[in-house]
C-alpha positions in Angstrom: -34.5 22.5 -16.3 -32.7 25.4 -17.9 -28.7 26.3 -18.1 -29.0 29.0 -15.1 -30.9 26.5 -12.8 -28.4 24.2 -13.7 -25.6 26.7 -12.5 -27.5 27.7 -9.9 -27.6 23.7 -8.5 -23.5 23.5 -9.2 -22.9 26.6 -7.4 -24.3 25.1 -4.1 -23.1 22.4 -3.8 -22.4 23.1 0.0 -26.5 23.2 1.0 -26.3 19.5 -0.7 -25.1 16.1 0.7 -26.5 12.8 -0.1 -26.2 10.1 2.5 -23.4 8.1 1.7 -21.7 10.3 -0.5 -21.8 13.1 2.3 -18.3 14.1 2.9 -18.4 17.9 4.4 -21.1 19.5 6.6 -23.8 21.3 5.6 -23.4 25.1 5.3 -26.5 25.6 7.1 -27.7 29.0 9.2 -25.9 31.4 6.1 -28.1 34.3 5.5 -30.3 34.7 3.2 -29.6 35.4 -0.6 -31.0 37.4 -2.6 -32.9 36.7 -5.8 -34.3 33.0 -6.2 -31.4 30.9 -4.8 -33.0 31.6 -0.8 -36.5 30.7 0.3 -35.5 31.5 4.1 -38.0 34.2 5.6 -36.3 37.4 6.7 -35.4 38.2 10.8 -39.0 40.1 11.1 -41.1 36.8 10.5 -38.8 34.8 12.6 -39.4 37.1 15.8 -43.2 37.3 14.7 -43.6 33.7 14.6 -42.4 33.8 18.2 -44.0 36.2 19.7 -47.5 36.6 18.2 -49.4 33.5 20.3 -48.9 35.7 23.1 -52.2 36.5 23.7 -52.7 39.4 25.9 -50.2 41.8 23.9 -50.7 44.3 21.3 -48.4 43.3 18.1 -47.0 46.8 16.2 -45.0 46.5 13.1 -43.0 50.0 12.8 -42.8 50.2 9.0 -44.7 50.3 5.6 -48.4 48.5 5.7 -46.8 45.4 3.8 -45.1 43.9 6.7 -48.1 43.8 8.4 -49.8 41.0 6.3 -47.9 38.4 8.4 -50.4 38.5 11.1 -52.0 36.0 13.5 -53.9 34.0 11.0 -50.5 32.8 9.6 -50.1 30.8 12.4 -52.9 29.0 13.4 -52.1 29.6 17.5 -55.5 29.2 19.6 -56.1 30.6 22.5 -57.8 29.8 25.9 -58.6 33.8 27.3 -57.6 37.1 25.5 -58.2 37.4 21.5 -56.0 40.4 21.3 -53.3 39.5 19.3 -55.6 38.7 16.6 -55.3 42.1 16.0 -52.8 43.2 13.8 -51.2 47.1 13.7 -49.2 48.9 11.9 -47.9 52.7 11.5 -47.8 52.3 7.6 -44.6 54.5 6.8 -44.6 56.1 3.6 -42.4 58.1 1.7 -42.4 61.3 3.9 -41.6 59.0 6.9 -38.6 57.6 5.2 -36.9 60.9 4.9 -37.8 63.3 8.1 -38.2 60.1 10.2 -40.9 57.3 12.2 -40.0 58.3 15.5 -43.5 60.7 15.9 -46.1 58.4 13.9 -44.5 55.3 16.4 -45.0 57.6 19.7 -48.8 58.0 18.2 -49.7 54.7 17.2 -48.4 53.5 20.7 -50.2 56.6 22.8 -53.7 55.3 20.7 -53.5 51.8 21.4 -52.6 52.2 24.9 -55.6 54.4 25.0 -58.2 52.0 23.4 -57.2 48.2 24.6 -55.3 48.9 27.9 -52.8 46.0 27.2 -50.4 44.6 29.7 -47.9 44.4 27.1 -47.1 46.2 23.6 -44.4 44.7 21.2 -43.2 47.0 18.4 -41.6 45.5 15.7 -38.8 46.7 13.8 -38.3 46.2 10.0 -36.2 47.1 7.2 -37.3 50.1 7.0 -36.8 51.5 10.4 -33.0 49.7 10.4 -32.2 52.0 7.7 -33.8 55.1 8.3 -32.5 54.6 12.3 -35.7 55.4 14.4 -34.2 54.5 18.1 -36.7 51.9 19.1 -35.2 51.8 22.2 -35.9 55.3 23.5 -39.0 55.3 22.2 -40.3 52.3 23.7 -38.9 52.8 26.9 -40.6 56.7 27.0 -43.8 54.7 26.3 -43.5 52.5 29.4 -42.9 55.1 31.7 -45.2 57.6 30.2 -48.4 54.4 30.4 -47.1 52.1 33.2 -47.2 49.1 30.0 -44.3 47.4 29.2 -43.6 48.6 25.8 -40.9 46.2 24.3 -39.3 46.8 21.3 -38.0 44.0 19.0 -34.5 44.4 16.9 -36.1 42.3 13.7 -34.8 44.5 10.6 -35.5 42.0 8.1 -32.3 42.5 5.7 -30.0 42.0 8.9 -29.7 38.0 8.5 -32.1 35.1 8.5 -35.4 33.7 9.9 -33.1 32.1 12.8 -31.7 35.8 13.7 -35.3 36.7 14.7 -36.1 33.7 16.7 -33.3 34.9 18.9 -34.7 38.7 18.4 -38.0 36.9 19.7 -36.0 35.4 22.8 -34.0 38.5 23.8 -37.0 40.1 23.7 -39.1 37.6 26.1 -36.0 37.8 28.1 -36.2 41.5 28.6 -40.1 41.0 30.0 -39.0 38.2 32.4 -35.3 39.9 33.4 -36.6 43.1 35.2 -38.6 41.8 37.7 -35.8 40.6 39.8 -37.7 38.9 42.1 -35.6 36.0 43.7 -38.4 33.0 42.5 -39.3 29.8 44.4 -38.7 27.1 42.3 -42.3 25.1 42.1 -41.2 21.0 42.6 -42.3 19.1 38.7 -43.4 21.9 37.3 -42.1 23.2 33.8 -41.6 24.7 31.1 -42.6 24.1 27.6 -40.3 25.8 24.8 -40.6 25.9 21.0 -44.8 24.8 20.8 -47.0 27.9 19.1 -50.4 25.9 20.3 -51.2 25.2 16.7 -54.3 23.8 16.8 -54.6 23.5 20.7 -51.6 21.2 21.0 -49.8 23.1 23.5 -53.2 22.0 25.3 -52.8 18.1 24.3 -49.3 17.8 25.6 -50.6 19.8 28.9 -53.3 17.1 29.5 -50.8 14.2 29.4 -48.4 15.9 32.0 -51.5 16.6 34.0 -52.0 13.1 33.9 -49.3 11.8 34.7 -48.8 14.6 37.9 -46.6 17.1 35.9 -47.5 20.8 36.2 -47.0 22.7 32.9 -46.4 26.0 34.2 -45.9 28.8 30.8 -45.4 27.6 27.2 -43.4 29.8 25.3 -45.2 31.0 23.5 -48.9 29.1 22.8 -51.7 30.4 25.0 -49.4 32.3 26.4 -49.8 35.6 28.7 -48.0 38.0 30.1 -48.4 37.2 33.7 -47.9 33.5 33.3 -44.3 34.7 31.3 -43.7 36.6 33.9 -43.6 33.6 36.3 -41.3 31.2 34.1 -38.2 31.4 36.7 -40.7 29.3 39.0 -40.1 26.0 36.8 -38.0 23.3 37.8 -37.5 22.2 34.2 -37.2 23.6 30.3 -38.3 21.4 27.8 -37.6 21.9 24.3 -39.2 21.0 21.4 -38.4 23.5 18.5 -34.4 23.9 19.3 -34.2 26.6 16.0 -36.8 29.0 18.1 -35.8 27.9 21.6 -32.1 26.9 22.0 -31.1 30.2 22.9 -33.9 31.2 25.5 -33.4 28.1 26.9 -29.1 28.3 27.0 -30.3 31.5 28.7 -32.6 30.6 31.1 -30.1 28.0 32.7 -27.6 30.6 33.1 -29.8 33.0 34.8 -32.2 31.0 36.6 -30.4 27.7 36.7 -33.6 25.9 34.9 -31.9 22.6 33.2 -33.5 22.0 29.6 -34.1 18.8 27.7 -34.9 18.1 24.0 -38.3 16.8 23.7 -40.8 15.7 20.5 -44.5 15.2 20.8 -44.5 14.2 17.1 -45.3 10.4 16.5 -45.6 7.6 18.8 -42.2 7.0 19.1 -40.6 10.6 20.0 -44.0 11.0 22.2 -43.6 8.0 24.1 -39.7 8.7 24.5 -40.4 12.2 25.8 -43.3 11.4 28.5 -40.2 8.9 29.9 -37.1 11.7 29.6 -39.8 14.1 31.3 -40.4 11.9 34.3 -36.5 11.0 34.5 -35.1 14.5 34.4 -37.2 15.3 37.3 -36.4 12.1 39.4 -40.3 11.4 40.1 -40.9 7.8 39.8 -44.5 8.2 40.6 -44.8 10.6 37.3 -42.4 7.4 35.3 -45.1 5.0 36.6 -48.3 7.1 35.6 -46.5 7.5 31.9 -46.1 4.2 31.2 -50.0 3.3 32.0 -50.8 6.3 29.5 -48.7 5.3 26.6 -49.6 1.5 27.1 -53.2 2.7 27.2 -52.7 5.0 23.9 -50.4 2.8 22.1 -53.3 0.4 22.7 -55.9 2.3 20.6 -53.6 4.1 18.3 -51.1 1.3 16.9 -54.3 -0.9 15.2 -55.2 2.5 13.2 -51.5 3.1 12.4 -51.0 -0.4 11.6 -54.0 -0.5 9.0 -52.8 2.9 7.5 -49.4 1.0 7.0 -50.6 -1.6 4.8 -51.9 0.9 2.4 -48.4 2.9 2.0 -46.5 -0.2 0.4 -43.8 1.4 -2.2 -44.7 5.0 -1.5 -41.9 7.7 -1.2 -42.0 11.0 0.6 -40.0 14.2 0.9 -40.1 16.6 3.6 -38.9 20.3 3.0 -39.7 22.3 6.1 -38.7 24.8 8.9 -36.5 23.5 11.4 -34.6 20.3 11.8 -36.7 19.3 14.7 -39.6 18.9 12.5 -37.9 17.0 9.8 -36.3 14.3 12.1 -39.5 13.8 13.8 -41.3 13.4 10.3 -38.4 10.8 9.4 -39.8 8.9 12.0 -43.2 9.3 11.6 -42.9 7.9 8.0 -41.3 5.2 9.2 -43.7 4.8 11.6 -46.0 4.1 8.4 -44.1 2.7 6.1 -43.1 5.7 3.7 -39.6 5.9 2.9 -38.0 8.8 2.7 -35.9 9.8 -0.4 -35.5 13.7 0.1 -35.1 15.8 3.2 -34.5 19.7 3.6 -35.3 22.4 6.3 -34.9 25.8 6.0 -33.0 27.0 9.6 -31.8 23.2 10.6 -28.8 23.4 12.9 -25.8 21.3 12.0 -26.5 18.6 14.9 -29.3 18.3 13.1 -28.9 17.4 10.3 -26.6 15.0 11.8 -29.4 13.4 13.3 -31.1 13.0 10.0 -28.1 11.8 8.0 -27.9 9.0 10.7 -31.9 8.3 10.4 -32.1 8.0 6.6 -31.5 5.4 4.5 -28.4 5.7 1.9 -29.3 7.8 -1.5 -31.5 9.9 0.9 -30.6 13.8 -0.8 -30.1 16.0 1.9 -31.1 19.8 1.3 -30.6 23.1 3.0 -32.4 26.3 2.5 -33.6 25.0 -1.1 -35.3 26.5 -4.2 -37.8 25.4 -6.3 -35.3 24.1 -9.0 -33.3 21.8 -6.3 -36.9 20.7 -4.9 -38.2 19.5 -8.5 -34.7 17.7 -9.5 -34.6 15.8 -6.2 -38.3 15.2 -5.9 -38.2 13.7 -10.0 -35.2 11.9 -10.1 -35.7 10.0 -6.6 -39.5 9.2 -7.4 -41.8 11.0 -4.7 -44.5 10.7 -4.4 -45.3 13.1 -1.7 -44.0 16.1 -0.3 -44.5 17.1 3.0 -43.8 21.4 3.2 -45.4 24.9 3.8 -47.6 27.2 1.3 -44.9 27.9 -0.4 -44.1 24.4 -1.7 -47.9 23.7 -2.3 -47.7 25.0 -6.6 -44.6 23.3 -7.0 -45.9 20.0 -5.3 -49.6 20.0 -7.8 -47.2 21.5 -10.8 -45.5 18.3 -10.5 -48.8 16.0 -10.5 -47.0 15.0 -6.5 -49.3 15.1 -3.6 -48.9 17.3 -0.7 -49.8 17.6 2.9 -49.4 21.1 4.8 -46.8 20.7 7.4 -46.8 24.3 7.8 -47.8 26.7 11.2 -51.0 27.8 9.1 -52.9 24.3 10.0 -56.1 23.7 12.1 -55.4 20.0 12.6 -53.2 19.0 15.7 -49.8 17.1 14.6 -48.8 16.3 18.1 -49.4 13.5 20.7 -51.0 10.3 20.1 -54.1 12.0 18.0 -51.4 14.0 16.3 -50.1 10.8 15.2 -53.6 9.4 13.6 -54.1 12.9 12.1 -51.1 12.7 10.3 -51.7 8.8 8.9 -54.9 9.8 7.9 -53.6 12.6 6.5 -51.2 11.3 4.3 -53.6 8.3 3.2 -56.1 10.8 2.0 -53.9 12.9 0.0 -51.4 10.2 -1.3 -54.0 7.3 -1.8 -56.4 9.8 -3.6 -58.0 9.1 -7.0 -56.8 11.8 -8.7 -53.3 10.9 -9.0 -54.2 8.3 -11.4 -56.2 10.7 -13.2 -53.2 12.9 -13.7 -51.1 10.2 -14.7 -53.9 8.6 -17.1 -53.4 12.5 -19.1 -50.1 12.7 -18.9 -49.6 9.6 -21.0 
């Protein structure tokens, strides 16, 4: 490592606790810093990560044709009717934009799309771009809507104005503008709810649905997999919020039980353990004893065939050490477990937009020595990674080079998978997983040239 990674490390030392030696908290949810010290994603890919499995809407970036490359197929969000957000648009601003303006290319862009798809809903997102040249979303969004009868919503995500977590709650204000105007006084629908912070990766927004179905739960919108703009529309009907990504979904769902007095919970579909745990919390929080009853037959019944697979899987990991870097805290205390649920300790973890309860949570689920990392670089992953012995890192496409560089497998933990993580096959998924990649041959191989 050279002197200015070195310098780097010491001058951060606030984004770094080890358990045991931790004595301050975690300056966690800074902004972004420029240069190589951040690896947080700017405000616009937080809101787009939101917002893009909605599947009926058109998704406009206002600004240059870069921006535009985060598009649907980052996220690997299925969908069960409309493939229109697959589409990505953009009103490329150049040069000549930048100084006399956007406002006239955005009112065209948005008059041509209306024109060809006929969407019920059009989000336009802002970027850095449009924050500093000053196009007024707002009116020209709201001139669209009346001028089409489409909702034409504009999102505040102006990249350089904080931190992936700023555009989650860009995301949510905006969803809460769509669902706000109607102002229709709702019926509550008895056990049905909500489901906050899943993205339907790999249809498990549709695994989770099956096991409340089973058990006599109604899953009414997910926010935001497989999602529509008529079934958004109807979200004040729930009787209950439950969470899963509280980074994305803390705030829509703070909001939502001030204006629609919808109680939330904190839920994980990762693992058996967090799965199992959830199903119960589910039933509880809506006093229905039937649902309790039907849950505990369908995670006997999956426990049954899932535990023997996990157990076999277990026998093979003996020794083994993993670190997780990944998005939110949710994610990383749920993997924490998951490891444990195989037999992988875990000597490093870091997220990029964890929440200080969080990583509460995972000081208190480690073991001691365990480094704990906010918003890390590459030079604090490879130091930690080395000198605790991993031999697997669990991350996103970013940390993929950095993993192989080191001759340490990986496993893609990241939003651009086609494999479901969640529920009980989410759980064999992941142990099979990790046994291919970790118990592969070619690790020896690497080692074998090293020497």
């Amino acid at each position: 490592m050279n002197v200015g990674a070195v310098e780097m490390l010491e001058s951060r030392q606030d984004f770094i606790a080890t358990k045991g030696k931790q004595k301050n908290q975690i300056k966690c949810d800074a902004d972004s810093i420029a240069g190589c010290v951040s690896q947080r994603a700017c405000v616009y890919c937080g809101a787009r990560v939101v917002l893009n499995p909605v599947t009926d809407a058109i998704h406009l970036v206002h600004g240059p044709i870069g921006c535009a490359s985060y598009t649907w197929d980052i996220r690997g969000s299925l969908s069960s009717g409309s493939e229109l957000y697959r589409n990505s648009f953009c009103t490329d601003l150049k040069e000549q934009d930048v100084i006399f303006g956007g406002g006239k290319k955005l009112t065209a862009a948005i008059d041509e799309l209306v024109a060809k798809y006929s969407p019920s809903l059009l989000f336009v997102y802002s970027t850095c771009i449009v924050g500093v040249i000053g196009d007024d979303l707002d009116a020209i969004c709201k001139s669209a809507t009346s001028r089409h009868g489409v909702e034409v919503l504009p999102v505040q995500s102006s990249g350089f104005i904080g931190n992936k977590a700023a555009g989650y709650r860009a995301a949510c204000d905006t969803l809460l503008q769509l669902i706000e105007p109607t102002k229709q006084i709702w019926s509550k629908k008895a056990g049905s709810i909500n489901y906050l912070g899943d993205f339907n990766l790999a249809g498990e927004a549709w695994i989770i649905e099956e096991y409340l179905r089973e058990i006599g739960i109604e899953l009414n919108v997910v926010f935001t997999g497989d999602s529509t703009y008529a079934k958004i529309k109807t979200a004040p009907q729930a009787s209950l919020n439950i969470m899963q990504c509280a980074g994305s979904m803390n705030y829509l769902a703070t909001k939502m039980e001030e204006l629609y007095e919808i109680p939330y919970i904190r839920v994980s579909f990762l693992g058996l353990e967090d799965t199992a745990d959830s199903l119960r919390r589910i039933a509880a929080a809506l006093d229905n004893v039937s649902a309790a009853a039907k849950a505990e037959l369908l995670i006997s019944r999956e426990i049954a065939k899932t535990k023997p697979v996990i157990d076999w899987y277990r026998g093979k990991f003996a020794g083994k050490k993993a670190a997780i870097y990944v998005g939110g805290g949710f994610k990383a205390i749920s993997l924490i477990k998951q490891f444990r649920e195989i037999g992988v300790e875990v000597v490093m973890v870091g997220t990029q937009t964890g929440r200080q309860e969080e990583y509460d949570t995972i000081n208190e689920l480690v073991d001691e020595g365990t480094v704990i990392l906010d918003d890390a670089n590459p030079a604090e992953l490879e130091r930690f990674m080395v000198s605790k012995g991993a031999n697997l890192l669990v991350g996103g496409v970013k940390e993929r080079p950095l993993a192989y560089k080191l001759g340490i497998a990986f496993i893609d933990h990241n939003h651009d998978r086609k494999h479901p993580l969640s529920g009980y096959v989410g759980a064999i998924n992941f142990a099979e997983e990790v046994y291919s990649t970790l118990c592969s041959p070619v690790w020896n191989s690497i080692r074998k040239g090293d020497d």
